[in-house]
Biotite code that builds the C-alpha atoms (Angstrom):
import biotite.structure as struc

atoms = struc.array([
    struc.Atom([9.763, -6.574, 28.449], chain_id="A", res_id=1, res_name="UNK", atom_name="CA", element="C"),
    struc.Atom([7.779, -4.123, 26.155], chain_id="A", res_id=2, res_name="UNK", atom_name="CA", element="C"),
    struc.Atom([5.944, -6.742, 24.222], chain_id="A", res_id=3, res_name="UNK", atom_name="CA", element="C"),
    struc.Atom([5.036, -8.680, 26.756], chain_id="A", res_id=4, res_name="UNK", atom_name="CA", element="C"),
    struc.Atom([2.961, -5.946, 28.460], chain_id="A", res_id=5, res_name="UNK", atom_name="CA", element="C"),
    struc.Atom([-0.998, -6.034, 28.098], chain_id="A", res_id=6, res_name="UNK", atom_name="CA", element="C"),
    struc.Atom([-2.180, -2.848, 25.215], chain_id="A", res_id=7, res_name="UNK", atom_name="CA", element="C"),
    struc.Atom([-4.439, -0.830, 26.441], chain_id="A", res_id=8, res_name="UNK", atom_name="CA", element="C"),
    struc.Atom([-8.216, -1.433, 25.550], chain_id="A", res_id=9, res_name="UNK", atom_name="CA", element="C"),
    struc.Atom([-9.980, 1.333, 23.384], chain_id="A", res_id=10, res_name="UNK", atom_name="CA", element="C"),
    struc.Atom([-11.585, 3.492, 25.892], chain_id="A", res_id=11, res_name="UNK", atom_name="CA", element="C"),
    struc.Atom([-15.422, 4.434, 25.146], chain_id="A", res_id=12, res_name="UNK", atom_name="CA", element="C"),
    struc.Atom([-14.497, 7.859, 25.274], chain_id="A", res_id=13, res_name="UNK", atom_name="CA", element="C"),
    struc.Atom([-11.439, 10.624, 24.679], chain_id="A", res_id=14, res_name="UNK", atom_name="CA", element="C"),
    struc.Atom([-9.556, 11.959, 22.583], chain_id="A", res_id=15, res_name="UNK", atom_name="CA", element="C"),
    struc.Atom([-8.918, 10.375, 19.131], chain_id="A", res_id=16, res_name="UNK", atom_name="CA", element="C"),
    struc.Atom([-6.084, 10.330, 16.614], chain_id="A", res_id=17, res_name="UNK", atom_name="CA", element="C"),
    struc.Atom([-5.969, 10.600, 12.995], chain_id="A", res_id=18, res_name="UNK", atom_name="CA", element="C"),
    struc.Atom([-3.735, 8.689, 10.895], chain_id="A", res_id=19, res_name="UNK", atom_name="CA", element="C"),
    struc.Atom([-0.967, 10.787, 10.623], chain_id="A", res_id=20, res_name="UNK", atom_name="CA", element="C"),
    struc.Atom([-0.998, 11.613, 14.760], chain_id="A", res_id=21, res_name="UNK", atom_name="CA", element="C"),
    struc.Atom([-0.548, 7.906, 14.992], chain_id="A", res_id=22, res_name="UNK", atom_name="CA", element="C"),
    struc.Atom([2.341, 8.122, 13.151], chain_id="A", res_id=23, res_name="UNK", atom_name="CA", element="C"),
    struc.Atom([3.898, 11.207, 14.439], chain_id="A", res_id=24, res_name="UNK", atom_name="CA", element="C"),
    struc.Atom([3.645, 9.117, 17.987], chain_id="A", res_id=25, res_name="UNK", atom_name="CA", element="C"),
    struc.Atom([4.758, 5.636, 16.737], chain_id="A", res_id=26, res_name="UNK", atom_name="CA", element="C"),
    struc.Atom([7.684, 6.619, 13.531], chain_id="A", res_id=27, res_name="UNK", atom_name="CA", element="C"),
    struc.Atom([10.117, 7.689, 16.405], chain_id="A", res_id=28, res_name="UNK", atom_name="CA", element="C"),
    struc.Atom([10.365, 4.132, 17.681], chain_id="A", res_id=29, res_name="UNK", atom_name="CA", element="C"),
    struc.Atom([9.062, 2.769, 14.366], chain_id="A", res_id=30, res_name="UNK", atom_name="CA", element="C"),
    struc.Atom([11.271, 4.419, 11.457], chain_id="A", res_id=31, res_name="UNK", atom_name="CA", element="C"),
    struc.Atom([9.587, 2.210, 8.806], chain_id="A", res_id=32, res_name="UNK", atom_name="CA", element="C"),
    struc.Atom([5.819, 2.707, 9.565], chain_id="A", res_id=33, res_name="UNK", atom_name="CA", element="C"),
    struc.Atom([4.033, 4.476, 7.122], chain_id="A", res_id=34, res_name="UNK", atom_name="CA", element="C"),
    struc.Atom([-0.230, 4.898, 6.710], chain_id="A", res_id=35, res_name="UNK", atom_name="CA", element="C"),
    struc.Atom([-0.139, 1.989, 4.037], chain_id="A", res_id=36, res_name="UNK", atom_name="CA", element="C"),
    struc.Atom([1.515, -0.241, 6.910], chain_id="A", res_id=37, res_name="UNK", atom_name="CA", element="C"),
    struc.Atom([-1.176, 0.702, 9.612], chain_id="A", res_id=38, res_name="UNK", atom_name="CA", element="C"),
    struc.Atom([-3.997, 0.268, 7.526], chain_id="A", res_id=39, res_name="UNK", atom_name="CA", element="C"),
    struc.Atom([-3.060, -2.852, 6.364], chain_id="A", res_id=40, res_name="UNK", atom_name="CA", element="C"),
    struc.Atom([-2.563, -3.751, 9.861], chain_id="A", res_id=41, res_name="UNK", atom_name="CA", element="C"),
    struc.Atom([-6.140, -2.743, 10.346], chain_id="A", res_id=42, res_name="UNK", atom_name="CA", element="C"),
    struc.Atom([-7.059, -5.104, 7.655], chain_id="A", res_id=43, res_name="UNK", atom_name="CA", element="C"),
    struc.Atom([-5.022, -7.876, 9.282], chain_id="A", res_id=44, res_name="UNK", atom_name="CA", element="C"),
    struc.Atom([-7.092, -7.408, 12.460], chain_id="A", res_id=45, res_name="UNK", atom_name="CA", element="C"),
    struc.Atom([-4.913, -6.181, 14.543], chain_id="A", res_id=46, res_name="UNK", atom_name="CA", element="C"),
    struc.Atom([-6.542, -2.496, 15.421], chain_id="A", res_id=47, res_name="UNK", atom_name="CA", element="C"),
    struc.Atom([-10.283, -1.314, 14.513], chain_id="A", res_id=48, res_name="UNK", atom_name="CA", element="C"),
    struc.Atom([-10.364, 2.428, 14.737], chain_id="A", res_id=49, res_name="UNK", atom_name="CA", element="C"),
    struc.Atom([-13.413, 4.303, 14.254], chain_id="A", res_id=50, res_name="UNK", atom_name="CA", element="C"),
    struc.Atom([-14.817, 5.619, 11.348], chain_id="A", res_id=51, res_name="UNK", atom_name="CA", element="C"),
    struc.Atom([-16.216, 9.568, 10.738], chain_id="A", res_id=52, res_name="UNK", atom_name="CA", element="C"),
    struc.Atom([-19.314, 10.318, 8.481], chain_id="A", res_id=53, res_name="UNK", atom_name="CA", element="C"),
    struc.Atom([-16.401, 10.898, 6.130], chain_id="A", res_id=54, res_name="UNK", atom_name="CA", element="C"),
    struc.Atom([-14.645, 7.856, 6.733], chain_id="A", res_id=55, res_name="UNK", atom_name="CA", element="C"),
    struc.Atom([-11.671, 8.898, 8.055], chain_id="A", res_id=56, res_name="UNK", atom_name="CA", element="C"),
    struc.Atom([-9.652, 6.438, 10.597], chain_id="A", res_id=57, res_name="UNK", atom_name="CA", element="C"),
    struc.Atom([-9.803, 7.567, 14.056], chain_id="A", res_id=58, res_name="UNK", atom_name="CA", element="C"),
    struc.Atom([-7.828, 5.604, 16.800], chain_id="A", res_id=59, res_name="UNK", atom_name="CA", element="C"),
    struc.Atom([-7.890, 5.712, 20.324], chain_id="A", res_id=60, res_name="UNK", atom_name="CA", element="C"),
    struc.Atom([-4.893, 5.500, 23.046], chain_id="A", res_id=61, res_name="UNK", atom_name="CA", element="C"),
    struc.Atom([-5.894, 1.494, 23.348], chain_id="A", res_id=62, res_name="UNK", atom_name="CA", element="C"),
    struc.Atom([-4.994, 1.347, 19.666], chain_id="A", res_id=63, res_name="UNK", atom_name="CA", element="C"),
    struc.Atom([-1.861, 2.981, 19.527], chain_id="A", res_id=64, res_name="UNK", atom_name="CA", element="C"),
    struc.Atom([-0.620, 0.173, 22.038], chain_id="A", res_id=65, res_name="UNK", atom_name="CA", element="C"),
    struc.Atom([-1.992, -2.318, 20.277], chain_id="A", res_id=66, res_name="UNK", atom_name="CA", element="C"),
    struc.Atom([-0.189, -1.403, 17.025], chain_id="A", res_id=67, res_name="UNK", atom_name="CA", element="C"),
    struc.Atom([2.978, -0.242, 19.770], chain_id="A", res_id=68, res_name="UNK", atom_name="CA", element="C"),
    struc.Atom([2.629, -4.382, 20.941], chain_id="A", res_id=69, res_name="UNK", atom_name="CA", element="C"),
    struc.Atom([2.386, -5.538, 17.285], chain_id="A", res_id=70, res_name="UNK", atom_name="CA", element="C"),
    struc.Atom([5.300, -3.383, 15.607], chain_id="A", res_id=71, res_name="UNK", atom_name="CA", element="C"),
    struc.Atom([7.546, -4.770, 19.087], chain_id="A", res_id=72, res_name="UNK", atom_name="CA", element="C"),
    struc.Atom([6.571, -8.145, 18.475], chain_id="A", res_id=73, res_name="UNK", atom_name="CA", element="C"),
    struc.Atom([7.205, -7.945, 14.537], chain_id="A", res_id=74, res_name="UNK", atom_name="CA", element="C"),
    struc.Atom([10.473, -6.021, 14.905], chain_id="A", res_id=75, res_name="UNK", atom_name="CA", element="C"),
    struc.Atom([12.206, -7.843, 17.941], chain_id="A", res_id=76, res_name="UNK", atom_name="CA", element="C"),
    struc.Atom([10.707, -11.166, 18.193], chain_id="A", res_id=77, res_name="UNK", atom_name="CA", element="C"),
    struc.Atom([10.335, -11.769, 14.284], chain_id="A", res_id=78, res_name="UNK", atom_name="CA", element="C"),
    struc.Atom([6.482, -12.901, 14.656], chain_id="A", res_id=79, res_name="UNK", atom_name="CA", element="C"),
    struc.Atom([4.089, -12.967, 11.755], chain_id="A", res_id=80, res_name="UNK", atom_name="CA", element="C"),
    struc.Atom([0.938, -11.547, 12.121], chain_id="A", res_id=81, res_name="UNK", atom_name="CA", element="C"),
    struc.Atom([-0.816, -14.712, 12.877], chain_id="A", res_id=82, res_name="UNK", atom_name="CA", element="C"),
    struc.Atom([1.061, -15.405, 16.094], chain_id="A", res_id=83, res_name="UNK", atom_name="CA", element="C"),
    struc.Atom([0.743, -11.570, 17.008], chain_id="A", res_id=84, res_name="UNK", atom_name="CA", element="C"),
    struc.Atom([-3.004, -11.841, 16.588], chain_id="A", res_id=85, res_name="UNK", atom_name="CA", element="C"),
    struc.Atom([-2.855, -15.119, 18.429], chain_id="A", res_id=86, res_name="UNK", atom_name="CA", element="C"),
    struc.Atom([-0.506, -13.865, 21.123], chain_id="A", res_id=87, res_name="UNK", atom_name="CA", element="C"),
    struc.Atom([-3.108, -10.547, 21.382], chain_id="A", res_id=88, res_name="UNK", atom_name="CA", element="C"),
    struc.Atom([-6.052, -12.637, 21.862], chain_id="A", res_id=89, res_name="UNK", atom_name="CA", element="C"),
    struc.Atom([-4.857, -14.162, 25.019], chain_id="A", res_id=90, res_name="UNK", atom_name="CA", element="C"),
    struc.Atom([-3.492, -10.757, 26.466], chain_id="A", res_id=91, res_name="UNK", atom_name="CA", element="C"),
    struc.Atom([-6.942, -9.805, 26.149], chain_id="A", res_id=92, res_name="UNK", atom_name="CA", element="C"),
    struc.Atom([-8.511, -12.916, 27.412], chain_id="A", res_id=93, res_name="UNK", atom_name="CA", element="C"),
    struc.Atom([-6.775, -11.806, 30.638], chain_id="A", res_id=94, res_name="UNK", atom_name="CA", element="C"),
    struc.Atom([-3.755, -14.416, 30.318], chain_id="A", res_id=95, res_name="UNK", atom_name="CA", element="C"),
    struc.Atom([-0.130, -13.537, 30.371], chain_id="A", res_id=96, res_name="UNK", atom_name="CA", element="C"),
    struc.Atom([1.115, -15.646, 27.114], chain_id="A", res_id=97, res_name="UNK", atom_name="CA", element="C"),
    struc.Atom([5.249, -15.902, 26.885], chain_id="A", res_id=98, res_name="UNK", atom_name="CA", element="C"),
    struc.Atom([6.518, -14.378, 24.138], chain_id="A", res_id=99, res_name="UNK", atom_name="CA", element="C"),
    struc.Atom([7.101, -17.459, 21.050], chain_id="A", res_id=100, res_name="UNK", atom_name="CA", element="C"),
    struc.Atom([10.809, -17.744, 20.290], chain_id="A", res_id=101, res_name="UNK", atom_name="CA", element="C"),
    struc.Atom([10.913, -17.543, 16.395], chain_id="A", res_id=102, res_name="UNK", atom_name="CA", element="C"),
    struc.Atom([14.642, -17.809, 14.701], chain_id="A", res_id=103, res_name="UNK", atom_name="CA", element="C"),
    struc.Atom([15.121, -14.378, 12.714], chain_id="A", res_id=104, res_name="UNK", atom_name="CA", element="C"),
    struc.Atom([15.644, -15.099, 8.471], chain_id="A", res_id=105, res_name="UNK", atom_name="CA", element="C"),
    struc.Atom([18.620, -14.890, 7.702], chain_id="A", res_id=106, res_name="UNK", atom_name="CA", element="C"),
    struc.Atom([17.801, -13.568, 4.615], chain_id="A", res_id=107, res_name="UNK", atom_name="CA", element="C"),
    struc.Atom([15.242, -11.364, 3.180], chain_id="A", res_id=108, res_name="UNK", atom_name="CA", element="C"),
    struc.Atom([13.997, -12.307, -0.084], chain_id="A", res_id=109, res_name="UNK", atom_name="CA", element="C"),
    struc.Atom([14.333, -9.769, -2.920], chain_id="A", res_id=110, res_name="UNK", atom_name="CA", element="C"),
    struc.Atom([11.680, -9.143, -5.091], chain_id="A", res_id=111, res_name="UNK", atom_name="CA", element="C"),
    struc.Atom([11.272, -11.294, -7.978], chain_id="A", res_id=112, res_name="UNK", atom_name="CA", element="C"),
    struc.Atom([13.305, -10.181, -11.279], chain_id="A", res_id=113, res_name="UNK", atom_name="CA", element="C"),
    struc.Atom([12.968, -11.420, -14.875], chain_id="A", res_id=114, res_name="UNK", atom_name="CA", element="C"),
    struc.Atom([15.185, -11.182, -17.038], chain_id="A", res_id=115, res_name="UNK", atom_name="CA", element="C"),
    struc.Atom([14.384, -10.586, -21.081], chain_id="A", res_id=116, res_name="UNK", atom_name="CA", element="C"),
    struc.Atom([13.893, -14.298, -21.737], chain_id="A", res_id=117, res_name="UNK", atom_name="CA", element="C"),
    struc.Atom([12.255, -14.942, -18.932], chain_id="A", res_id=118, res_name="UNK", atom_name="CA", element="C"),
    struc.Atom([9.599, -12.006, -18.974], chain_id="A", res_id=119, res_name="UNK", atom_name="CA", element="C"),
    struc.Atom([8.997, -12.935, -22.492], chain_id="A", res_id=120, res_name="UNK", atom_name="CA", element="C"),
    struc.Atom([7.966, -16.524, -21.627], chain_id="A", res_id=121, res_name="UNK", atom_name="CA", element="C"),
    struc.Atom([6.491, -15.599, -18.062], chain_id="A", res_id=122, res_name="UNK", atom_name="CA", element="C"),
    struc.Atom([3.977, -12.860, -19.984], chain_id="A", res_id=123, res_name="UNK", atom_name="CA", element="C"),
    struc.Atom([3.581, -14.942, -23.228], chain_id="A", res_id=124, res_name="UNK", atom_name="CA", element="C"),
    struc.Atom([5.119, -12.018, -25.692], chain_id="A", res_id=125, res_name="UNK", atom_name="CA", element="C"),
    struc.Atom([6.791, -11.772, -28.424], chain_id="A", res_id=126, res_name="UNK", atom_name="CA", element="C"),
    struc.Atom([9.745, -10.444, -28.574], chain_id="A", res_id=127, res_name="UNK", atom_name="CA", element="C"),
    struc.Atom([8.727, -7.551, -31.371], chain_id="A", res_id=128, res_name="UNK", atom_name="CA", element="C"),
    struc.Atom([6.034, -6.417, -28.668], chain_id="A", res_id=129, res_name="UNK", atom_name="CA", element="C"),
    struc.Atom([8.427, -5.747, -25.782], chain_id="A", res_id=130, res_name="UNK", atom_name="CA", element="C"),
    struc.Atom([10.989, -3.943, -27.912], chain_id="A", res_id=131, res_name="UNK", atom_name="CA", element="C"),
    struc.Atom([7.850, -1.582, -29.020], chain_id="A", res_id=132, res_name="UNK", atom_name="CA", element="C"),
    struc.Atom([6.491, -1.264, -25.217], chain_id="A", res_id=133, res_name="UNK", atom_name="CA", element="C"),
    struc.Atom([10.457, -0.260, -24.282], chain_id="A", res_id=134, res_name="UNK", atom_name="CA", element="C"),
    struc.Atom([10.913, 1.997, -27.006], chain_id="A", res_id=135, res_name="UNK", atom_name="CA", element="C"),
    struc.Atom([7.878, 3.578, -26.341], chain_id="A", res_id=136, res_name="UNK", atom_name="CA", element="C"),
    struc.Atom([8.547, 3.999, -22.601], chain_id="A", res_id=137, res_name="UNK", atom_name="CA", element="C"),
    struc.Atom([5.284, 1.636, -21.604], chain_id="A", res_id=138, res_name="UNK", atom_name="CA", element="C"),
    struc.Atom([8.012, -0.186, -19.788], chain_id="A", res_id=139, res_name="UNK", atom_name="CA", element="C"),
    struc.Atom([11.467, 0.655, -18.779], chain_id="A", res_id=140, res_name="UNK", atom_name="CA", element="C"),
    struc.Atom([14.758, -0.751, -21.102], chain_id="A", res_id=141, res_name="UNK", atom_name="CA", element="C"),
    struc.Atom([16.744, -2.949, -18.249], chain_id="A", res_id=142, res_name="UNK", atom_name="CA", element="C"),
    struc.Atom([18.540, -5.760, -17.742], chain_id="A", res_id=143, res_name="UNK", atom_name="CA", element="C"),
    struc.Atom([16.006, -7.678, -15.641], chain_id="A", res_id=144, res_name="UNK", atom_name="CA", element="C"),
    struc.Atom([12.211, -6.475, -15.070], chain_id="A", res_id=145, res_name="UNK", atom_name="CA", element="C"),
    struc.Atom([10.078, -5.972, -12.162], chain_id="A", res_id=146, res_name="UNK", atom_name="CA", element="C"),
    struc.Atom([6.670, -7.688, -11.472], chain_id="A", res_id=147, res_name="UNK", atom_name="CA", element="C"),
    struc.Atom([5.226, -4.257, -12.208], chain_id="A", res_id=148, res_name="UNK", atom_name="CA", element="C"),
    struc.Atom([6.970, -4.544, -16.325], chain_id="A", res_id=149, res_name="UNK", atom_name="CA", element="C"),
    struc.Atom([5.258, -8.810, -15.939], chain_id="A", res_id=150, res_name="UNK", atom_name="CA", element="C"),
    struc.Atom([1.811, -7.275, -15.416], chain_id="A", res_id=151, res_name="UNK", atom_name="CA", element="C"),
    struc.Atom([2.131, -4.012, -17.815], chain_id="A", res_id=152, res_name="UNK", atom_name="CA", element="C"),
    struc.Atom([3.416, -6.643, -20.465], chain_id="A", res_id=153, res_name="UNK", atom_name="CA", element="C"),
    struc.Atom([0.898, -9.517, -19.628], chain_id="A", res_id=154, res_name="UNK", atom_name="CA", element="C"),
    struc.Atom([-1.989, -6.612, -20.460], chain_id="A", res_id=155, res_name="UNK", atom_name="CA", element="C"),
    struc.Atom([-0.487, -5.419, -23.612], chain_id="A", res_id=156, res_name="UNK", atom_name="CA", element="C"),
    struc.Atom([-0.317, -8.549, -24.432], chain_id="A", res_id=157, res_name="UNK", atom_name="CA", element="C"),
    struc.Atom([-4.353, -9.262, -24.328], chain_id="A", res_id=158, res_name="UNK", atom_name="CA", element="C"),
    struc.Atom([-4.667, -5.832, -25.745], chain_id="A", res_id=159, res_name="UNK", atom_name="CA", element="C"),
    struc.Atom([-2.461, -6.540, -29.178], chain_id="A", res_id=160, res_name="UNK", atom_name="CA", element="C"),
    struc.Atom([-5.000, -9.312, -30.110], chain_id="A", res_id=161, res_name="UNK", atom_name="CA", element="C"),
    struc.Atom([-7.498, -6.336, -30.741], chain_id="A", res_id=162, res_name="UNK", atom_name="CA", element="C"),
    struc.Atom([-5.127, -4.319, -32.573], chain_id="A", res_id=163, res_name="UNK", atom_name="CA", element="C"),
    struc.Atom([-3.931, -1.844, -29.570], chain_id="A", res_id=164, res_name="UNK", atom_name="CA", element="C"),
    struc.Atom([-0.194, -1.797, -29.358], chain_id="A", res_id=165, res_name="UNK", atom_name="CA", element="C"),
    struc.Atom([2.471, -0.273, -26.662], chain_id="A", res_id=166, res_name="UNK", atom_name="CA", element="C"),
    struc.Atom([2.491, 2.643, -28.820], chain_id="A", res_id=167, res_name="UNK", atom_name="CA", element="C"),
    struc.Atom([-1.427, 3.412, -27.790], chain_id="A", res_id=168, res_name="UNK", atom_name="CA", element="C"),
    struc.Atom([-0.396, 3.742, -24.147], chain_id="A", res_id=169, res_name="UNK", atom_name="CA", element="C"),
    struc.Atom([1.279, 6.228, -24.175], chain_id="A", res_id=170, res_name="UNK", atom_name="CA", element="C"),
    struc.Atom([-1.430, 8.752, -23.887], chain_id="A", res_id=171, res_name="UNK", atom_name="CA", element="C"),
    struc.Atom([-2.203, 6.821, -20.847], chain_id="A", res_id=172, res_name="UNK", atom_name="CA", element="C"),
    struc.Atom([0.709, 7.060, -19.252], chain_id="A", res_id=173, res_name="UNK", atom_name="CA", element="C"),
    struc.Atom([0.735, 10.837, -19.749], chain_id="A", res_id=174, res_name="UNK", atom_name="CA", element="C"),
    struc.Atom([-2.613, 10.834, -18.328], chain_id="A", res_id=175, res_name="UNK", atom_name="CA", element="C"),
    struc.Atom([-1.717, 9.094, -14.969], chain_id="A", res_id=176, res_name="UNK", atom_name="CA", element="C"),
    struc.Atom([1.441, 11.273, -14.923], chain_id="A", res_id=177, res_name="UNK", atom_name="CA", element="C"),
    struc.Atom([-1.119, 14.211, -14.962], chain_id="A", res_id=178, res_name="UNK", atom_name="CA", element="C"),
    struc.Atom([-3.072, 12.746, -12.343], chain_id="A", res_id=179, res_name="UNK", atom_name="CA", element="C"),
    struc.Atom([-0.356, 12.275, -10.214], chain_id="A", res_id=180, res_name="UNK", atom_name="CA", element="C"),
    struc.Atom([0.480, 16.072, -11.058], chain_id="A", res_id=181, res_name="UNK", atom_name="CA", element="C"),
    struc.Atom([-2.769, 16.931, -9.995], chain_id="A", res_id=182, res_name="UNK", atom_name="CA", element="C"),
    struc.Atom([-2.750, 14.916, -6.709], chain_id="A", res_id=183, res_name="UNK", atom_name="CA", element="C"),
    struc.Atom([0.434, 16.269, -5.861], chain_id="A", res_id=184, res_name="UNK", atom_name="CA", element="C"),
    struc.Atom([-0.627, 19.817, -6.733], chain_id="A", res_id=185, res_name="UNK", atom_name="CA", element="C"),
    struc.Atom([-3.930, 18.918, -3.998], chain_id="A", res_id=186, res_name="UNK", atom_name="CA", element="C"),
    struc.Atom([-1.174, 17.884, -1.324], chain_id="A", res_id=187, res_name="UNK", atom_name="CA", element="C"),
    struc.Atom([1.275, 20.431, -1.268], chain_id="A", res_id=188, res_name="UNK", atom_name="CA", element="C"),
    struc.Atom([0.283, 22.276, 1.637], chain_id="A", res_id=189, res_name="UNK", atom_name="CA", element="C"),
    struc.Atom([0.944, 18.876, 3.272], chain_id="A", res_id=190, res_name="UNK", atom_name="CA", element="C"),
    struc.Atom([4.016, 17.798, 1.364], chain_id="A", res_id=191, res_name="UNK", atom_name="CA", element="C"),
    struc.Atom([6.172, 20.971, 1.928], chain_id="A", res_id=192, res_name="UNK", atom_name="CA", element="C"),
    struc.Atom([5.566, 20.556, 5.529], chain_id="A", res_id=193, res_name="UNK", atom_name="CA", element="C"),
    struc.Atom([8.654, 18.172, 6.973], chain_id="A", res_id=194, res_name="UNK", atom_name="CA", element="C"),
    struc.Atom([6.436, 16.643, 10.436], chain_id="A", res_id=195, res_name="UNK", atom_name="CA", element="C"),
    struc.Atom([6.052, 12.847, 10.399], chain_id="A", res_id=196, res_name="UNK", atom_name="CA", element="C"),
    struc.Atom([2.146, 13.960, 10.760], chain_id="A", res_id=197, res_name="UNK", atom_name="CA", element="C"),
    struc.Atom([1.731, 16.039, 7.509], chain_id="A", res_id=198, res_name="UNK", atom_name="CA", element="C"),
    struc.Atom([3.643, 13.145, 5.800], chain_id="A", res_id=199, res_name="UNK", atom_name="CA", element="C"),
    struc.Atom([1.054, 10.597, 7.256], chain_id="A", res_id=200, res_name="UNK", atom_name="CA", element="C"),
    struc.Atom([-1.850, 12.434, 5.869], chain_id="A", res_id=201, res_name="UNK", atom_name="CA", element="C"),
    struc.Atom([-0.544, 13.310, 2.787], chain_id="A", res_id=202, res_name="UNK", atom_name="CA", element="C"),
    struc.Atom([0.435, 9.375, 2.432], chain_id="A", res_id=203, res_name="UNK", atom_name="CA", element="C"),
    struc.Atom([-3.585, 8.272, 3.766], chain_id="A", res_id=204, res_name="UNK", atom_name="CA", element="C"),
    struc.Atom([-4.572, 11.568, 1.148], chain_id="A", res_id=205, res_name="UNK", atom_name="CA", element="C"),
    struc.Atom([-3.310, 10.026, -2.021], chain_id="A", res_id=206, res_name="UNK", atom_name="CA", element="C"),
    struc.Atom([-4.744, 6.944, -2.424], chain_id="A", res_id=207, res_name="UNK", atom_name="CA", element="C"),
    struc.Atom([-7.691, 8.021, -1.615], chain_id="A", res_id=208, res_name="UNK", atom_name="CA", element="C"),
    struc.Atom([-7.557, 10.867, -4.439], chain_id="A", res_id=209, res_name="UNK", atom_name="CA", element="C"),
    struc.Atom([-6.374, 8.549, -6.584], chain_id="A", res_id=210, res_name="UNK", atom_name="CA", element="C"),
    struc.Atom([-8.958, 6.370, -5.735], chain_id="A", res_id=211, res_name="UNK", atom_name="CA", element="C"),
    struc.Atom([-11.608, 9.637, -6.557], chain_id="A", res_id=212, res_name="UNK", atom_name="CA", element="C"),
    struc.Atom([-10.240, 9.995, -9.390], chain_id="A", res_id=213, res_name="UNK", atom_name="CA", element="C"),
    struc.Atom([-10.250, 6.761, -10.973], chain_id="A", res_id=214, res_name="UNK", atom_name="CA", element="C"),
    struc.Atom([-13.995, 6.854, -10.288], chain_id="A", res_id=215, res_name="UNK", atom_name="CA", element="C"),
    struc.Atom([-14.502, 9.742, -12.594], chain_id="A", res_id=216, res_name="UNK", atom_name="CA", element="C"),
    struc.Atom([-12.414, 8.485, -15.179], chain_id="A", res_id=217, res_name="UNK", atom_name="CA", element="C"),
    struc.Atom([-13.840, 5.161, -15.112], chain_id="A", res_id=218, res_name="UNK", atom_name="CA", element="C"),
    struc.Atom([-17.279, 6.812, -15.509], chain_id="A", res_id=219, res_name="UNK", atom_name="CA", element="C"),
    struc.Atom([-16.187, 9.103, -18.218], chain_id="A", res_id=220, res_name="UNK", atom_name="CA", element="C"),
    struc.Atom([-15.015, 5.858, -20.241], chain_id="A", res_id=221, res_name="UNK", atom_name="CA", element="C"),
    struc.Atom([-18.574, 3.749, -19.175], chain_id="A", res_id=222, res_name="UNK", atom_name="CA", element="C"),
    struc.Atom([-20.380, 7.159, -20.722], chain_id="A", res_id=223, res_name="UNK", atom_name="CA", element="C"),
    struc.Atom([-17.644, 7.469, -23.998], chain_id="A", res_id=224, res_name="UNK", atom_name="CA", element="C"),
    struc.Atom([-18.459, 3.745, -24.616], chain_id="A", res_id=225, res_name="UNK", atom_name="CA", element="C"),
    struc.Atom([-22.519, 3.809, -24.221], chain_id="A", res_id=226, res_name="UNK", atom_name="CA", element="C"),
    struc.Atom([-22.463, 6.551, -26.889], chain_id="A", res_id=227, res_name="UNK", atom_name="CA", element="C"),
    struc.Atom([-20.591, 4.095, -28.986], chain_id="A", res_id=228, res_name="UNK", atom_name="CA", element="C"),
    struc.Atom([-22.271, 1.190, -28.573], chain_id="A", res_id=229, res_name="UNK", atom_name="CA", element="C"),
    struc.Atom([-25.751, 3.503, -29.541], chain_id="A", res_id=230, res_name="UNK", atom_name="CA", element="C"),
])
């Protein structure tokens, strides 16, 4: 059985992968992997590739198996990640540990939807201040509403105690949309390409520019305010 095979330990030396090789080796038997997924794996333990000077993720052989064990384990044997890190830590303690028998949900929960009454109690609004953020686009006219419209409305509403109001964000939305623009304008030598690899990248790419990005925007606002504050 595939998961119940020892990984491979990271070998000292030899060739490395990037991100999006990783992918382009595991999305044929993984269809639903993508770079958010393996880092957060990382994060969760699981692999610990090696860092550049620049601080891209490099992985070796040993952790494509690792995250090959995992993904088996998660897709066929419905384990969370604690068993799998459990189950892991006695492959590599030299034990053969039988796979746990875990019961597959039956159902997979949905994400969580409000609907108008509900979002208005849940974010503490009025019901003035969400007709203004939907008729100014801040948040999307529906039926029910997303966590994302809960936290977008929870801010605006700490924001219209100081006078800003749903109309005020829209510059800011035009901004990010611009940003996004720009991003996408940064990765389209990688985004016209159609290999799971240039997809990887471009997926570990824009966060990461986002992430640049915000920096210099958050540092144009720190500067904009200490001239104000003079």
């Amino acid at each position: 059985m595939a998961a119940a095979s020892s990984p491979r330990r990271a070998a000292a030396t030899g060739a490395v992968l990037s991100i999006g090789q990783v992918l382009a080796r595991l999305t044929p038997e993984f269809p639903q992997l993508t770079a958010s997924k393996l880092r957060f794996l990382e994060v969760q333990g699981i692999v610990t590739p090696r860092r550049t000077e620049s601080g891209y993720r490099k992985f070796t052989g040993g952790d494509v198996e690792r995250l090959r064990l995992a993904l088996t384990l998660q897709r066929d044997h419905y384990l969370p990640l604690a068993r799998i890190r459990e189950f892991m830590a006695d492959v590599d303690a030299g034990r053969k540990p039988a796979v746990p028998v875990v019961v597959p949900p039956s159902i997979t929960p949905a994400p969580r939807r409000y609907r108008r009454a509900e979002l208005l109690a849940a974010a503490g609004a009025g019901t003035q201040l969400l007709n203004d953020a939907v008729s100014t686009g801040v948040i999307p006219g529906a039926e029910t509403y997303s966590e994302h419209s809960l936290a977008v409305l929870r801010a605006l509403v700490a924001l219209d105690r100081h006078g800003i109001e749903p109309r005020h964000m829209r510059t800011l939305r035009q901004s990010a949309e611009r940003e996004v623009a720009l991003i996408e304008l940064a990765l389209a030598p990688l985004l016209q390409r159609t290999d799971a690899s240039s997809r990887g990248r471009a997926g570990e790419l824009a966060p990461e520019l986002a992430a640049r990005i915000g920096e210099v925007r958050a540092i144009f606002v720190r500067s904009a305010l200490e001239k104000l504050l003079r």
